[in-house]
C-alpha positions as CSV (number, residue, x, y, z in Angstrom):
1,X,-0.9,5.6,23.2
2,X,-4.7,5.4,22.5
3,X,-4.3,4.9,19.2
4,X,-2.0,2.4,19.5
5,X,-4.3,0.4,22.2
6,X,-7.0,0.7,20.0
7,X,-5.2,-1.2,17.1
8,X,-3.3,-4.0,19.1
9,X,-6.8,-4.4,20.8
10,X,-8.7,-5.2,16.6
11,X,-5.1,-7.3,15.7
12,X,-6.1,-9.5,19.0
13,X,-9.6,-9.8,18.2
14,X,-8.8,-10.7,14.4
15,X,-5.9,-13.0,15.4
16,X,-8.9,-15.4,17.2
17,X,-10.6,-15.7,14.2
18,X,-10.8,-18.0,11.5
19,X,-8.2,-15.9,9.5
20,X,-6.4,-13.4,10.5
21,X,-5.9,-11.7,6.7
22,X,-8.9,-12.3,5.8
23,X,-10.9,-10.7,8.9
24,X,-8.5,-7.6,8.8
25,X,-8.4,-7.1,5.0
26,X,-11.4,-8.9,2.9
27,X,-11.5,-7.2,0.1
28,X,-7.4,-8.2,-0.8
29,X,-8.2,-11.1,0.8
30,X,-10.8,-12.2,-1.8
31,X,-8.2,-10.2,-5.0
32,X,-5.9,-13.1,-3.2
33,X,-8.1,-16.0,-4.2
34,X,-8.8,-14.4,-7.4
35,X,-4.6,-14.2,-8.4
36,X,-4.1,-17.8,-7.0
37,X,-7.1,-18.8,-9.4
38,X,-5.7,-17.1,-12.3
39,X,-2.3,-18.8,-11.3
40,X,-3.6,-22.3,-10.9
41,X,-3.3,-24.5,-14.0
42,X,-4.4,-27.9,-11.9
43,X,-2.8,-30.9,-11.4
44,X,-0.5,-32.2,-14.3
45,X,-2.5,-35.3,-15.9
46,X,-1.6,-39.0,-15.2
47,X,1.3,-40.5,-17.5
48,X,-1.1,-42.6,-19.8
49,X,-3.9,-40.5,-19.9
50,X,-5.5,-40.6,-23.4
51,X,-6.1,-37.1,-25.2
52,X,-9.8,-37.4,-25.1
53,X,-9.4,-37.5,-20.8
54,X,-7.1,-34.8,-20.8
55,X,-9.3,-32.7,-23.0
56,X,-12.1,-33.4,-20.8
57,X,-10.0,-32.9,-17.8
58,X,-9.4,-29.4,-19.2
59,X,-12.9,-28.3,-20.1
60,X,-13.8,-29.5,-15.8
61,X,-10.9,-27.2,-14.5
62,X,-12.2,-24.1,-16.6
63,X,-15.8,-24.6,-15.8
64,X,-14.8,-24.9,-12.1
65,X,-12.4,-22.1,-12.1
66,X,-15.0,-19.9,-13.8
67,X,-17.5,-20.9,-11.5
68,X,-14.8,-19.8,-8.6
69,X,-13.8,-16.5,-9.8
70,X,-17.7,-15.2,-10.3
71,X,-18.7,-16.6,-6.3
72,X,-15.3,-14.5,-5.6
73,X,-16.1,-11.8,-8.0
74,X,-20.0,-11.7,-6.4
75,X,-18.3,-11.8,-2.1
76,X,-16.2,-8.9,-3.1
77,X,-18.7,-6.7,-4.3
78,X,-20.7,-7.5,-1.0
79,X,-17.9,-7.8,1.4
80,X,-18.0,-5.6,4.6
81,X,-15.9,-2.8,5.2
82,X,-13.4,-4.3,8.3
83,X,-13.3,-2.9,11.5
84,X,-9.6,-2.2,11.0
85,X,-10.0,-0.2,8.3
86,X,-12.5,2.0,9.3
87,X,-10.3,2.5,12.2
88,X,-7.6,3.2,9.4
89,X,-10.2,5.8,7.6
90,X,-10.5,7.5,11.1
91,X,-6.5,8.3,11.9
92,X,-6.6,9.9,8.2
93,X,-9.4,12.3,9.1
94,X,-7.3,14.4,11.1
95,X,-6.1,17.4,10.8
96,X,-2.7,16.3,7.9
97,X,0.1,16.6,10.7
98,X,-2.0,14.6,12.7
99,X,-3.3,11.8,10.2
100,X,1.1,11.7,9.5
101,X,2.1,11.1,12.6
102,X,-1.1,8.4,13.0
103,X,0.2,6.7,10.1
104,X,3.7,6.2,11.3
105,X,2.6,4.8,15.1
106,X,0.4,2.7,13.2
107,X,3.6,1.3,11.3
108,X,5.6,1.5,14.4
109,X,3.0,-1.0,16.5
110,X,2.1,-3.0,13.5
111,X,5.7,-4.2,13.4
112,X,5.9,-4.4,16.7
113,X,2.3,-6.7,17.0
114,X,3.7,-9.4,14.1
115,X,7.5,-9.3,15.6
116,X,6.6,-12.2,18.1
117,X,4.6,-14.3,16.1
118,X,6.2,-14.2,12.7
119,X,10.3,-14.8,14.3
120,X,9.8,-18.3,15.8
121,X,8.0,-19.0,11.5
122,X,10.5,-17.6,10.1
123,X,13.7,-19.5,12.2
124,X,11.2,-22.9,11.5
125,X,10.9,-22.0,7.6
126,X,15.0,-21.9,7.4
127,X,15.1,-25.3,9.2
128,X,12.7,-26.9,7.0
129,X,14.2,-25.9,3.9
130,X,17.4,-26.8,5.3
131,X,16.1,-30.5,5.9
132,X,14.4,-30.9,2.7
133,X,17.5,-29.5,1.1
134,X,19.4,-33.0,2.4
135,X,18.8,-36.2,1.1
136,X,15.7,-37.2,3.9
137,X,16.1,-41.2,4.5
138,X,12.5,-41.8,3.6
139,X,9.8,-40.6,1.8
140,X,7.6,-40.4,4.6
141,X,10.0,-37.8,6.5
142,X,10.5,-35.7,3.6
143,X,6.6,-36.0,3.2
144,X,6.4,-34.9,7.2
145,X,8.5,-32.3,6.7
146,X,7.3,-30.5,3.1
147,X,3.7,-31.1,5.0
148,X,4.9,-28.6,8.2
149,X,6.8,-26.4,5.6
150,X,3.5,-25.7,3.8
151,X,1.7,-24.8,6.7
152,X,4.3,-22.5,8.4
153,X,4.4,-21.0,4.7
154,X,0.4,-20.7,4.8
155,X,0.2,-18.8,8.6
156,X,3.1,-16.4,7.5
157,X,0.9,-15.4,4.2
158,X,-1.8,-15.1,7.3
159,X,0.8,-12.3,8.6
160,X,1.8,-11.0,5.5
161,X,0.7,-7.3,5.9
162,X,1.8,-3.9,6.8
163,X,0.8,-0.2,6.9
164,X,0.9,-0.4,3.1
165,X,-1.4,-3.1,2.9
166,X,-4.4,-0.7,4.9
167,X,-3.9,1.5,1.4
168,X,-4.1,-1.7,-0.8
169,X,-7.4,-2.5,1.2
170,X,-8.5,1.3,0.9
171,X,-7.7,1.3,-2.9
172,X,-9.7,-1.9,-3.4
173,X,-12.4,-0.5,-1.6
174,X,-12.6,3.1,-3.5
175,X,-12.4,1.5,-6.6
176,X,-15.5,-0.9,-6.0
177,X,-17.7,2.3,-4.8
178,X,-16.6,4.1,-7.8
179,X,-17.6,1.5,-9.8
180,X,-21.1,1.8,-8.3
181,X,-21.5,5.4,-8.2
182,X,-21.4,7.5,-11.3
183,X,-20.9,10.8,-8.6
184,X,-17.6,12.7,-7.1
185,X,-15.2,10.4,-4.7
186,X,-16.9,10.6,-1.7
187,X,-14.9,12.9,0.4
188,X,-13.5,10.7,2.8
189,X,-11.3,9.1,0.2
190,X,-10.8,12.6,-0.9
191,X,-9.3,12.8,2.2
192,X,-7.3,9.5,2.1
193,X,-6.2,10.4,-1.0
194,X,-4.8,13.9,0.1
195,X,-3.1,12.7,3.0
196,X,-1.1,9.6,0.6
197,X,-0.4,12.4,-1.6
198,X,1.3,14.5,1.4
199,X,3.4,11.2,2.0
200,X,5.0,10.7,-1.3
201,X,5.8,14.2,-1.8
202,X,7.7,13.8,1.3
203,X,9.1,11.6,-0.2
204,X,7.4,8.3,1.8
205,X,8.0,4.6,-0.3
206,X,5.1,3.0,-1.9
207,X,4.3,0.1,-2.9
208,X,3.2,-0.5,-6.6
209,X,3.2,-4.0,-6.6
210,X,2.0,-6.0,-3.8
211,X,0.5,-9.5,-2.1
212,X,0.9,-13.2,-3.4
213,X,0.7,-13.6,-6.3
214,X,1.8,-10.3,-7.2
215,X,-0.9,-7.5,-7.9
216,X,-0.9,-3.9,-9.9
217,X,-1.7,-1.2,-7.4
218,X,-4.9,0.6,-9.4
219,X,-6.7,3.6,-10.3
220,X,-6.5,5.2,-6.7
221,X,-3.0,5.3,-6.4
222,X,-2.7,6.3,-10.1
223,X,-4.8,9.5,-9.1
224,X,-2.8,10.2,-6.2
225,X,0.4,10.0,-8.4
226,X,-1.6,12.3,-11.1
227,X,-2.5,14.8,-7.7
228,X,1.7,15.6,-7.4
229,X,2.3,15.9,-11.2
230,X,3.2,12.2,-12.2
231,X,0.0,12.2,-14.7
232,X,-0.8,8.4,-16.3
233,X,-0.7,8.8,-19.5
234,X,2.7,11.0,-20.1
235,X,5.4,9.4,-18.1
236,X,8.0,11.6,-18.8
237,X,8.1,13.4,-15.7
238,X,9.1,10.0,-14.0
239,X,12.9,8.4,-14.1
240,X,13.2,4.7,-13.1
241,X,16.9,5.3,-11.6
242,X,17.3,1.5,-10.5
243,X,15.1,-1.5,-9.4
244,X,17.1,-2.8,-6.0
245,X,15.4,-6.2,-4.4
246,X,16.2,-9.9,-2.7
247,X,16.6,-12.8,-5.7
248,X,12.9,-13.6,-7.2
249,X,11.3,-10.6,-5.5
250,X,10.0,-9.6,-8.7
251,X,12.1,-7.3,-10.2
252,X,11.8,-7.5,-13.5
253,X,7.9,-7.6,-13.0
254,X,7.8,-4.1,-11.7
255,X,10.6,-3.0,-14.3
């Protein structure tokens, strides 16, 4: 279809650049870097290092990290909208039926996009673990091996996106202008925010948390949920029936 054209024809372009996340989504991108900083206690001191150093080591990281998160904090309040999700914006403008069945090609040719390039990762991710697993014969191999595991780890996070993850990028993106403007939502996440409300009362999955390291979803979805009578503040009209997930997928988090 057209529409599906158009969006294997922005993954292509973005898959030549620098970063393929990054380029696609910047504004999760950058909540990304923030997380990992949050998540990052540096590099465990030397055995002998007096208290003094490690104090001083300390007092470095935290400068440094605080340094970090306000450049972040600074590019995400000036970071472009993306190509791809303007192009996102536009299949939700549609008449509702429409903006739908948009939404669920987009899905269908995402997954069909990242099939190719994430399989061969994923079958060189179980060999790797599998190797480091067994006792290697030398250092250096096991070295070699933890070296390629990392990388294949770091160009699957670079593929680590779906149809939920335009949302994410849309959320992030009306909560920043919000933030800016004291007046109304702006009408075309008015619109955005109709149309995800017309999904879950279908009764579509959502995602409430999301990337690496894990993340809240914010105000946007909160007032979607509020839109189909699942307000914020009295949760009583919603019934956690189970929590069902792979081992460390965060379970407990969410519960």
């Amino acid at each position: 279809s057209s529409l599906g054209k158009k969006l294997i024809q922005l993954l292509d372009r973005a898959l030549k650049t620098p970063s393929l996340y990054e380029t696609l989504f910047p504004l999760s991108a950058i909540k990304r870097r923030l997380r990992s900083l949050c998540h990052d206690s540096g590099a465990a001191p030397k055995a002998g290092t007096s208290k003094a150093e490690q104090l001083r080591l300390e007092e470095e990281l935290v400068k440094t990290r605080a340094a970090k998160m306000k450049k972040l904090n600074e590019d995400f309040q000036e970071a472009s909208k993306s190509e791809a999700l303007e192009f996102f914006q536009s299949c939700l403008s549609s008449e509702n039926f429409q903006a739908l069945s948009a939404l669920s090609e987009i899905g269908h040719y995402l997954d069909a996009w990242k099939s190719p390039l994430s399989k061969p990762l994923l079958t060189r991710q179980r060999e790797l673990i599998d190797i480091l697993a067994v006792a290697s014969e030398t250092a250096q191999e096991e070295t070699k091996a933890q070296g390629e595991l990392n990388e294949v780890m770091n160009q699957l996070a670079e593929l680590d996106f779906s149809a939920d993850t335009f949302w994410t990028e849309l959320e992030l993106l009306a909560t920043r202008e919000s933030q800016k403007s004291k007046d109304a939502m702006d009408p075309k996440f008015g619109r955005a925010a109709a149309c995800w409300a017309s999904l879950l009362v279908s009764g579509h999955p959502f995602q409430v948390l999301h990337s690496r390291p894990l993340q809240m979803a914010g105000g946007f979805l909160r007032s979607v949920l509020a839109s189909i009578g699942a307000p914020s503040v009295n949760l009583s009209g919603i019934y956690v029936v189970s929590v069902i997930g792979a081992q460390s997928s965060a379970k407990s988090t969410l519960l």
